[in-house]
C-alpha positions as CSV (number, residue, x, y, z in Angstrom):
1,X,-11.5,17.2,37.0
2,X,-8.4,16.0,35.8
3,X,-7.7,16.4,31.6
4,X,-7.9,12.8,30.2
5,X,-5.5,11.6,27.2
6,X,-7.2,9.5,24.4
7,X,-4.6,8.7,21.9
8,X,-5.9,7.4,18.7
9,X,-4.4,5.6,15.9
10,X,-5.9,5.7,12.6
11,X,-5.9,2.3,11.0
12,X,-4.1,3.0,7.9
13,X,-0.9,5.0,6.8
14,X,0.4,5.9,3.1
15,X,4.1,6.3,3.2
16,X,4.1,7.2,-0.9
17,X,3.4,11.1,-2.7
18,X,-0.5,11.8,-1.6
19,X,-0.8,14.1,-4.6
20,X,0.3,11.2,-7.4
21,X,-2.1,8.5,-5.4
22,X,-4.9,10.7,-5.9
23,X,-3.9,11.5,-9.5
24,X,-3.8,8.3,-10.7
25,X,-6.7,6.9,-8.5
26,X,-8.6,9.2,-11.0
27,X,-6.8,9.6,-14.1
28,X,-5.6,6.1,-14.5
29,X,-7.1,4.1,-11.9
30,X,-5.1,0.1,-12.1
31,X,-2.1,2.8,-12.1
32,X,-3.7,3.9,-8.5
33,X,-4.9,0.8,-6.9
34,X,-0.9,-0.5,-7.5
35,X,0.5,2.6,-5.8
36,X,-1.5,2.5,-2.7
37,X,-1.2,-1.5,-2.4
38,X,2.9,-0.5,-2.6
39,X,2.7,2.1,0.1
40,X,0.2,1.4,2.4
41,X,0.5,0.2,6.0
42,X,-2.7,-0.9,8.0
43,X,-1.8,-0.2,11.8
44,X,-3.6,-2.8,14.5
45,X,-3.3,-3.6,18.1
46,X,0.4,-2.3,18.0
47,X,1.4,-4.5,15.0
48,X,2.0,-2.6,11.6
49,X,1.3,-4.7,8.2
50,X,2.5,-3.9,4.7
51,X,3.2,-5.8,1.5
52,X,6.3,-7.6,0.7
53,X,6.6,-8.0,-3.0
54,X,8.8,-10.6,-4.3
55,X,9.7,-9.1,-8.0
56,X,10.5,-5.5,-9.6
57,X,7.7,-3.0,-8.6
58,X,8.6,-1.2,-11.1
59,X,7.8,-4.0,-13.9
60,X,4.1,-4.4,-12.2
61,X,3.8,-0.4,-12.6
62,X,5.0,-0.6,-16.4
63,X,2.1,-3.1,-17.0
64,X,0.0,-1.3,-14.9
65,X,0.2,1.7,-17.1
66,X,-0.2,-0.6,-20.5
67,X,-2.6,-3.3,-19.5
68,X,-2.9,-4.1,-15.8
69,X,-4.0,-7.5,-15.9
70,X,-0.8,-8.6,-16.7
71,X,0.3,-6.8,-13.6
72,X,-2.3,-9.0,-11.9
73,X,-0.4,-12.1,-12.9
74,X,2.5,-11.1,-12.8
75,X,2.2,-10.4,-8.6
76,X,0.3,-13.3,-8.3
77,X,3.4,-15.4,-10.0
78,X,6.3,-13.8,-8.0
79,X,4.3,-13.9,-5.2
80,X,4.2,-11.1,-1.8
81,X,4.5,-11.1,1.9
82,X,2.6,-9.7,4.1
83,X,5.0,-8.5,7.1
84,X,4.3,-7.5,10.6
85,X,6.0,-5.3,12.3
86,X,5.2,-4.6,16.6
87,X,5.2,-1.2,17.7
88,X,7.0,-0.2,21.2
């Protein structure tokens, strides 16, 4: 019997501080939701995919922090990416 290999991938990666994602995802919540959507990678089939924001992130975290609908509009106005990157 020969030892067999299985390599996994987990489907997601956050590149940002785990301890302030979790901090805000409970203390201030908008706050939360716009730092993992600015850090996070989803991993599939050997292609990485983040988000590509066209404006200042750190305008769309002021507003986040004040009144995060504005921070709504104000990504969907300037507009994002979504990039792929292959893995080799």
């Amino acid at each position: 019997m020969g030892i067999v290999n299985t390599r996994r991938v987990y489907p997601l990666r956050y590149t940002g501080n785990l301890f302030w994602l979790i901090f805000f995802v409970i203390c201030w919540p908008p706050l939360g939701i716009f730092l993992f959507i600015k850090n996070a990678h989803f991993i599939k089939n050997d292609s990485t995919f983040y988000l590509n924001y066209h404006g200042s992130w750190g305008w769309v975290i002021f507003w986040a922090i004040l009144f995060f609908p504005i921070a709504i509009i104000l990504m969907a106005i300037r507009g994002a990416d979504v990039i792929e990157e292959k893995n080799e």
